[in-house]
C-alpha positions in Angstrom: -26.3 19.0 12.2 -24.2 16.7 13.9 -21.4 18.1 16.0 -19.1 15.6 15.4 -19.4 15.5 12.1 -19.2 19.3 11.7 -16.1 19.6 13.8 -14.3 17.0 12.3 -15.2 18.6 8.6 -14.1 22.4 9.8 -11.0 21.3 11.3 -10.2 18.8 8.2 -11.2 21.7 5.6 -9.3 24.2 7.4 -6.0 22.4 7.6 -6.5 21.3 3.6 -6.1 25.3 3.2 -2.9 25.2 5.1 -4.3 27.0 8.0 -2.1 26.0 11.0 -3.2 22.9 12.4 -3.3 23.9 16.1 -5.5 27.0 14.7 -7.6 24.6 12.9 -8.3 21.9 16.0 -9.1 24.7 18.5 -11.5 26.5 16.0 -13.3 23.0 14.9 -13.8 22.4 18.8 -15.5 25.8 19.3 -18.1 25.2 16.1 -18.4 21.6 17.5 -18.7 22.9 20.9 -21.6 25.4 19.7 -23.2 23.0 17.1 -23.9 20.2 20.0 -25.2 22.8 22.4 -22.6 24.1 24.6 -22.4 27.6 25.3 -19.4 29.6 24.2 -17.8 30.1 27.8 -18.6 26.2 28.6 -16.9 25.2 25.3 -13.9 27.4 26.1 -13.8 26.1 29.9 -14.1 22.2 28.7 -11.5 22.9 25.7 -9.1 24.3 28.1 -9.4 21.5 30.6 -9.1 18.7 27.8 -5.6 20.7 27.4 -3.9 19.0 30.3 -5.0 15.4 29.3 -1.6 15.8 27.0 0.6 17.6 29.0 3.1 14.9 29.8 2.4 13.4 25.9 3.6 17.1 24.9 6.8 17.2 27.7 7.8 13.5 26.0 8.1 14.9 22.5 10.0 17.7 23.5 12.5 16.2 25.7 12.4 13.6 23.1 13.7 16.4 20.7 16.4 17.4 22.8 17.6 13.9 23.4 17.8 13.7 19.9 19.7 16.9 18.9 21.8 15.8 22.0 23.0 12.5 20.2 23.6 14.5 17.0 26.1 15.5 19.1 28.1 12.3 19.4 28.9 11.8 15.6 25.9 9.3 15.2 24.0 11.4 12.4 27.1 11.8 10.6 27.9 8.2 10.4 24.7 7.2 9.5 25.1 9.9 6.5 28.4 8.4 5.7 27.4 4.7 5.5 24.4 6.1 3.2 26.1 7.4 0.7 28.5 4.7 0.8 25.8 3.3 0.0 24.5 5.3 -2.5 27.9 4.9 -4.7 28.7 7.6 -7.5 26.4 10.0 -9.3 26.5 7.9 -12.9 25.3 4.5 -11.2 21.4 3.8 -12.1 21.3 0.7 -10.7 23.4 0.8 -7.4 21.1 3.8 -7.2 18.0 1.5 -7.4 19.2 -0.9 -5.1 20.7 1.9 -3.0 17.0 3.4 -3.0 14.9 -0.2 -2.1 17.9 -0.4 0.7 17.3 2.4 2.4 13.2 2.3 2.5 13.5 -0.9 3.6 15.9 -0.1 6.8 13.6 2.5 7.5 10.1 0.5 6.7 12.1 -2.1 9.6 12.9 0.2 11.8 9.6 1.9 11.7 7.5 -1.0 12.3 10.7 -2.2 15.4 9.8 0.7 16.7 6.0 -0.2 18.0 6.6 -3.7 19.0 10.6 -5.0 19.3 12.1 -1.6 20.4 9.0 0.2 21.7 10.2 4.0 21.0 7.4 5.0 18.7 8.3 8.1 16.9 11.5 9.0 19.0 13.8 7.3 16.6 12.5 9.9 13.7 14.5 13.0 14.8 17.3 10.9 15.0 17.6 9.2 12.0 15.4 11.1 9.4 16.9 14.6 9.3 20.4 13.2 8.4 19.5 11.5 5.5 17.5 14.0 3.6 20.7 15.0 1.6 20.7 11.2 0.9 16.9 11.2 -0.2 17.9 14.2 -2.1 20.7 12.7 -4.6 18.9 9.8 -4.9 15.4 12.1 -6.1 13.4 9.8 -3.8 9.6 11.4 -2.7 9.0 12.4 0.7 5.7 11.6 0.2 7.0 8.1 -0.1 9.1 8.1 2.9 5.9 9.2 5.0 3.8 6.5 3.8 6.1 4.0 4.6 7.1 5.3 8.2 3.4 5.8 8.8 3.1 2.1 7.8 5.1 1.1 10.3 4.0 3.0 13.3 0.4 1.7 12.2 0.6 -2.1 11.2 2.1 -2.9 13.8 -0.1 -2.3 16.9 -2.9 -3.2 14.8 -2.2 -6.8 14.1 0.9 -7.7 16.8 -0.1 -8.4 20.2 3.4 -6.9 21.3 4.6 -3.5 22.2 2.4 -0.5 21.5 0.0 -3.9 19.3 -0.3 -5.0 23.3 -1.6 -1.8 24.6 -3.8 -2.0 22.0 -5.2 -5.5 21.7 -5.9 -5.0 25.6 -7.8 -1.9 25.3 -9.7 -3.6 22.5 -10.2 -6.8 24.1 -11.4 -4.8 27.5 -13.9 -2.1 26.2 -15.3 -4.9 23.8 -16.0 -7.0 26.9 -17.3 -4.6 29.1 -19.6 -3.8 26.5 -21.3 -6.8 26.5 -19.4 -9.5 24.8 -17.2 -11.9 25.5 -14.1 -13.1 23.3 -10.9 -14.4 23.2 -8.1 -12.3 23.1 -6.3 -14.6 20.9 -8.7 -14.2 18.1 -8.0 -10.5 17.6 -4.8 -11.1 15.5 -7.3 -13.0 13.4 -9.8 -11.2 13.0 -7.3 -8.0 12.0 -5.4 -10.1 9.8 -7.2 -8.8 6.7 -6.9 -5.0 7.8 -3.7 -5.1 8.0 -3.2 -6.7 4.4 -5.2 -3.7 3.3 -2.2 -1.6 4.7 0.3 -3.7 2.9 -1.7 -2.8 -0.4 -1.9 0.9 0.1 2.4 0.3 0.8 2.6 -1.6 -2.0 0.7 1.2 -4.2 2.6 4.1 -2.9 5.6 2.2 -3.4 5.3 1.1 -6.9 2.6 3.7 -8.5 2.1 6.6 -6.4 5.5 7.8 -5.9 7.9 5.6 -7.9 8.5 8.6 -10.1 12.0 10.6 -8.9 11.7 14.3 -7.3 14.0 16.9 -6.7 14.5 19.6 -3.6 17.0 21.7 -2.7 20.2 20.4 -0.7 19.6 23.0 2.4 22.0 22.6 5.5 20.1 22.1 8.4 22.6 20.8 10.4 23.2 23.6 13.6 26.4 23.6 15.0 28.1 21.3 12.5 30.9 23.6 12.0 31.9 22.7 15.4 31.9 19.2 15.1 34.9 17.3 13.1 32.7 14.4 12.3 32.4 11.2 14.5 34.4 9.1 16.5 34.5 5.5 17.8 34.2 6.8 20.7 30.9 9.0 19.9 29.2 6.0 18.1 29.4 4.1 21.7 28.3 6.7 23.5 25.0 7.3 21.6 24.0 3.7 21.5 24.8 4.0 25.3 22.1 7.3 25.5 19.7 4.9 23.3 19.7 1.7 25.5 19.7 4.0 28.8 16.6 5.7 27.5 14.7 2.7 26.1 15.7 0.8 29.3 14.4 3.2 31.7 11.3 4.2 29.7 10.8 -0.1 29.8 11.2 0.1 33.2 9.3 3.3 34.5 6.7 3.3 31.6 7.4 6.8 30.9 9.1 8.8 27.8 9.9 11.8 29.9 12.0 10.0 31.8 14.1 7.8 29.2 14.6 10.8 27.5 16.0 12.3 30.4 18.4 9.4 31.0 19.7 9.4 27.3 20.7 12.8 27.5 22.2 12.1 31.4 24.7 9.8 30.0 25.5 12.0 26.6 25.9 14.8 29.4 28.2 12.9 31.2 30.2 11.4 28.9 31.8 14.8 27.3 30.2 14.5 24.2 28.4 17.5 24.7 30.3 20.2 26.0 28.6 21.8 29.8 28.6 25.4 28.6 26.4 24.2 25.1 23.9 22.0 26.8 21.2 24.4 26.9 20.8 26.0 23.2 21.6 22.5 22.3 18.8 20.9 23.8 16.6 24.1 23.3 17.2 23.8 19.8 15.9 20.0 20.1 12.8 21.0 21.8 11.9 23.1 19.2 12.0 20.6 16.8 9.7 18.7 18.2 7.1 21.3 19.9 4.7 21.1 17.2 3.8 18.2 17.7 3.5 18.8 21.6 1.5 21.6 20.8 -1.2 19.5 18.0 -1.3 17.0 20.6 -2.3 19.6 23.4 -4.7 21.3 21.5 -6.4 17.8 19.9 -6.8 16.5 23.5 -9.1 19.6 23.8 -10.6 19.0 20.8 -11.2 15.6 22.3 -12.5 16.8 25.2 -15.6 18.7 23.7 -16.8 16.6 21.4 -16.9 14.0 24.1 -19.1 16.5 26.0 -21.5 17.2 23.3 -22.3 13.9 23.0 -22.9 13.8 19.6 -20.5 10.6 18.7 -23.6 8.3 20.0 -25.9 10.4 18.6 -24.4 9.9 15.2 -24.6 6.3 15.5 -28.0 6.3 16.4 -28.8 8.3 13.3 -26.8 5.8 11.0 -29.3 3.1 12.9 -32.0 4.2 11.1 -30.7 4.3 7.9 -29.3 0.6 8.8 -32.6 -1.3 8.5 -30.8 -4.5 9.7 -28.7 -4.7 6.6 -24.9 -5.8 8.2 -23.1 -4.8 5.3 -24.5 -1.1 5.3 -24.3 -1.4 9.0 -20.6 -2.9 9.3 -19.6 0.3 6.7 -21.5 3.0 8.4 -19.5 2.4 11.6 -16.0 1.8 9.7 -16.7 5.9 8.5 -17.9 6.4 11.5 -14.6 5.2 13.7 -12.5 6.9 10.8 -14.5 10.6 11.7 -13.7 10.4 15.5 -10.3 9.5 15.0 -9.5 12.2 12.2 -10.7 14.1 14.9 -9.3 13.4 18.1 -6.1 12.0 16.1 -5.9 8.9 18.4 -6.5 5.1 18.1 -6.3 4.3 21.1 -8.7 7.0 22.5 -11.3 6.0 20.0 -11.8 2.6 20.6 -13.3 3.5 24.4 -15.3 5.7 22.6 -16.9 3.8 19.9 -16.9 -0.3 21.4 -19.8 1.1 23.9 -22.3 1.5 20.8 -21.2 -0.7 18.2 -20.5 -3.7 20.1 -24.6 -3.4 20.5 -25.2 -2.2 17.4 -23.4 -5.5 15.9 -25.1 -7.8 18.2 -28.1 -6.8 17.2 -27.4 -7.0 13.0 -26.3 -10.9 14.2 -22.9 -10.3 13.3 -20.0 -13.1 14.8 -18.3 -12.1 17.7 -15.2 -12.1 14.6 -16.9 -9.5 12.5 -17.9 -7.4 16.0 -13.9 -7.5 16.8 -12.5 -6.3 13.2 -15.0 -3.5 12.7 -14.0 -2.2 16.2 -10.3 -2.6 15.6 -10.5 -1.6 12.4 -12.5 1.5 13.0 -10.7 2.6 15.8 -7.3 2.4 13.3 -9.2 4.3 10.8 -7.8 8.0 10.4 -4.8 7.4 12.7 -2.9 7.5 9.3 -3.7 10.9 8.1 -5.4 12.8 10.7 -3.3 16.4 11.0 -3.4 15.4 14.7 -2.1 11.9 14.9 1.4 11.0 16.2 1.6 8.5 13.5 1.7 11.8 10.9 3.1 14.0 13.0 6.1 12.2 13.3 7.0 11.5 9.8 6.8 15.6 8.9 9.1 16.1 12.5 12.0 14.6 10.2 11.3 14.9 6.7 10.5 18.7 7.2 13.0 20.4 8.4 14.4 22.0 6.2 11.1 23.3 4.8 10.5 21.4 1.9 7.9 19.2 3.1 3.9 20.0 4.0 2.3 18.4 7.0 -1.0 18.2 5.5 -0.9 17.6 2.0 3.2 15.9 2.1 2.2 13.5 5.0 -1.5 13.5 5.7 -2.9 13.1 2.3 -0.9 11.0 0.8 -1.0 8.5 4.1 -5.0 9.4 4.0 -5.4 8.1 0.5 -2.9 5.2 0.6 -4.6 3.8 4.3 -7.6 4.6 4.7 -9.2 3.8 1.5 -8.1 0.2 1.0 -8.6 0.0 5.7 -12.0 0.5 4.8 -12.5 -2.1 1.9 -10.7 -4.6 3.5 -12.4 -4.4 7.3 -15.6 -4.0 6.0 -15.1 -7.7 3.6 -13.5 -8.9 6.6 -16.7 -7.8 8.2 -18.7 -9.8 5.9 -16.5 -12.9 5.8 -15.7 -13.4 9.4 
């Protein structure tokens, strides 16, 4: 009765019956919590504490969310919508339509996978360019399921096998925790040795793309946009002033390292420059914020979810117990600890978390099976990545439902999670664990 494992399985069960995800996390950490030994008041205390490990991640979203429904403000949205279905070209059209369609995933596909490494936003470009062209993705029938896999793609890839943006954070936290747990590479060689992961992503793309979802769907055309009976549409004017908000908020959040306060100097200069009137600032900029508190709130409560498995201890225990079914075989080894990485980070919906927890026991674990320092770098990497695409608690799905459901015709878990689930994590784990072999 592992209570990792049991955690991770209640609050994945849970959310597949569309209980609410928050709900879900905070009742998996009190089975875990209970399962590894804690007492119910202790689990409670330690799930509480683990809350404020995501505080400012929570405050970023939601000023994020206001920056965003402040820019709608300028006209952007509306031009964007305009150039789409310029785009898009007249009803009878099947090909434009086709081309229109390959066009449009692929500006978001680039500006998806920009957005961890050239223009390091992450998911704050979502809001702002996602909810506008749902009408778009409407007439042309395309699947949101589609649109999810392919912005997950691109929040994921990225960091995984660029050493650049966000793939910088990560390398070095790979490259650290991997040294200081007793071995010694080159950081170069990490792009390497996660080349073949990341091709594995490129296949799940590639089958979502041309099997999964090439068939058309319908939804309703439901206006969503608040307050667009006040606006007349965009101006030249309007279009400089949001790409003024957006370089003043991804210059300051380059140069104070912090979202909160980008955000804040985006929506300073759209303050400023008239485009949003004094006296509808603040339902404006509520009505942001609550676009994007759910994900403040999954975040919050996963960091507490974090926080007691952590405690129980269970996440070395579990390896140990894999040991033994090991036997010094590397290839059962290698695959054991892929699952194993894709559990704790279905759990504590985090990448970047997991590899600190993980590279302490299977940095060992591989040294003794004899595997190359290669094969010891890809199966970390490569199970820390594991379950970042569709964990119910991971920014990387979170974000994609932010845009594509807001008009309620799209399902967290089984719109974005599953589908990115399937498409990722399946082919993550065939390709690490030959890479595994091979390396």
């Amino acid at each position: 009765m592992n209570a990792v494992l049991i955690a991770v399985l209640v609050m994945l069960i849970l959310s597949l019956l569309r209980i609410n995800v928050v709900f879900s996390l905070a009742v998996g950490a009190l089975i875990g919590g209970l399962v590894g030994g804690i007492s119910l008041t202790d689990t409670v205390s330690i799930y509480t504490d683990g809350l404020g490990n995501s505080a400012s991640v929570a405050l970023s979203y939601a000023l994020l969310g206001g920056f965003a429904m402040a820019v709608s403000r300028t006209g952007l949205p509306d031009a964007v919508v305009q150039l789409a279905l310029k785009i898009v070209g007249k009803e009878g059209e099947t090909k434009k339509k086709s081309l229109s369609k390959v066009l449009i995933l692929s500006i978001i596909l680039i500006i998806s996978c920009f957005s961890q490494n050239v223009i390091p936003v992450h998911i704050a470009f979502i809001p702002l360019l996602i909810p506008p062209l749902l009408k778009v993705f409407n007439q042309l029938k395309i699947d949101r399921r589609l649109v999810a896999t392919v912005i997950t793609f691109g929040l994921v890839t990225p960091y995984m096998y660029l050493p650049a943006g966000f793939g910088k954070i990560y390398h070095d936290i790979l490259f650290t925790n991997i040294k200081e747990s007793g071995l010694t590479i080159d950081k170069g060689d990490i792009t390497t040795a996660m080349a073949l992961p990341a091709l594995g992503m490129v296949a799940g793309l590639l089958f979502a793309v041309f099997i999964s979802y090439r068939k058309p769907r319908s939804y309703k055309d439901i206006d969503i946009d608040q307050g667009a009976e006040e606006r007349t549409g965009y101006t030249t004017r309007g279009i400089i002033v949001a790409l003024l908000a957006i370089v003043a908020a991804l210059t300051v959040q380059l140069l104070v390292d912090s979202m909160i306060f980008g955000a804040l100097a985006g929506i300073v200069v759209v303050y400023f420059s008239g485009a949003l009137k004094w006296n509808e600032a603040d339902p404006v900029l509520t009505n942001g914020m609550r676009m994007m508190a759910f994900i403040g709130f999954v975040m919050l409560s996963a960091s507490g979810f974090a926080k007691v498995l952590q405690e129980t201890g269970d996440v070395e225990a579990l390896v140990k117990g894999s040991v033994a079914l090991i036997g010094g075989n590397q290839m059962l080894g290698a695959f054991l600890m892929l699952v194993i990485g894709l559990l704790v980070t279905m759990g504590i919906g985090s990448s970047f978390s997991t590899i600190p927890i993980i590279a302490t026991i299977f940095v060992p674990l591989c040294l003794e099976l004899g595997m190359s320092p290669m094969a010891t770098i890809c199966i970390v990497g490569t199970a820390g990545a594991l379950g970042d695409a569709g964990s119910p608690a991971s920014d990387s799905t979170l974000g994609p439902t932010s845009g594509l459901a807001v008009d309620r015709q799209h399902d967290h878990i089984w719109d974005t999670c599953v589908p990115t689930f399937l498409h990722y994590n399946i082919p993550l784990i065939i390709f690490g664990w030959v890479a595994s072999v091979i390396l």
